[in-house]
N, C-alpha and C positions, 0 to 999 in steps of 0.2 A: 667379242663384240663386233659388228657389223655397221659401219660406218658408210652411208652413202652422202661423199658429195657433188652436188650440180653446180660446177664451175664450166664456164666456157674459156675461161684463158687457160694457156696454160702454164707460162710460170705462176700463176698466182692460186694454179691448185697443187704445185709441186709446195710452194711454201706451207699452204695448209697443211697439204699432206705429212709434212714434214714435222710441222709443231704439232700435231694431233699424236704421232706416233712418237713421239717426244712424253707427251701427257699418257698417251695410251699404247704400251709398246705392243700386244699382243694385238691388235686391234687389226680387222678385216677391212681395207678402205676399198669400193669401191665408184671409179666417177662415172657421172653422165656429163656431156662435155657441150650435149645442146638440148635446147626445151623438150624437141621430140622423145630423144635418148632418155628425158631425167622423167616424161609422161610414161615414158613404158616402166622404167625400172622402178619408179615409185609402187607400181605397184607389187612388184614382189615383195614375199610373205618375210618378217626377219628383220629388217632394221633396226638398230637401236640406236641411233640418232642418224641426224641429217643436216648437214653442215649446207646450205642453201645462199647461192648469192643471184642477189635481189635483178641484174641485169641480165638476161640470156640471149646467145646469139638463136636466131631462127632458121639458121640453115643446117640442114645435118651435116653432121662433121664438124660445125663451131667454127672456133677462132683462127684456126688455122688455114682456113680457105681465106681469098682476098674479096677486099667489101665490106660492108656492115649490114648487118642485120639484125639490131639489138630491140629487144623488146625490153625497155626499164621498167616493166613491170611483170617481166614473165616469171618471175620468183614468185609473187604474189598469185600467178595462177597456176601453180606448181601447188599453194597453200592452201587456193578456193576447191582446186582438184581434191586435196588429201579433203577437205571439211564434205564435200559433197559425199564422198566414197565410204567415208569415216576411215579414213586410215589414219592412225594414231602413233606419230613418233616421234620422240621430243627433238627439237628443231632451233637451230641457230642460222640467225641472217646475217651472213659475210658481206661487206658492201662496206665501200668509202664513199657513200655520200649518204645526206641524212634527207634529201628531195629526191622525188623520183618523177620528171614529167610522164604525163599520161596522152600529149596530143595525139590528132591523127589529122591524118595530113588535111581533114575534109571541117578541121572546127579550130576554136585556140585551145582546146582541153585546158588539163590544168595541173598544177602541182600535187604530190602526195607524201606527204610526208611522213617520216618514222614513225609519229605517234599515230597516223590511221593504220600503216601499216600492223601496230599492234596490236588496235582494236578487230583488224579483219583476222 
């Protein structure tokens, strides 16, 4: 089994990783660690799930460089990506929070929450 998750922290994909191979020992986990990394590997062929959390940093290389640059919604276009391409692989949203702001620096935007996130 072929396991891709797009985590940008990284203790908090060492823990996934850790309980996943806990439930699924034999299991292939590879991470993408920023939105760019998880746009390209999403598209290789093979996955059999995808362990996805919903905040991504927007810098390559991730969390580990100093700064922020979190898109709290770039999980969700990680989602519109796979529905547009049709790629098909069943998919879990990692995230501790159940709102996701959407501003941009140029409006108030606005909240999104888990249940839109499920209808998208």
């Amino acid at each position: 089994m072929r396991i891709l998750i797009i985590e940008d922290n990284d203790d908090k994909c060492k823990r996934v990783s850790t309980i996943t191979l806990e439930v699924l020992p034999s299991a292939t986990i590879v991470r993408a660690s920023d939105y760019f990394e998880a746009d390209q590997k999403i598209e290789e062929p093979g996955w059999d799930l995808l362990l996805l959390d919903m905040t991504l940093d927007l810098r390559r290389g991730g969390a580990g460089r100093p700064g922020t640059a979190q898109d709290y919604t770039g999980g969700l276009k990680i989602i519109g990506k796979m529905f547009y391409d049709e790629l098909m692989v069943p998919t879990l949203i990692i995230t501790g929070f159940d709102s996701f702001p959407t501003a941009r620096s140029n409006d108030k935007g606005s909240v999104l929450g888990l249940e839109a996130v499920e209808r998208e």
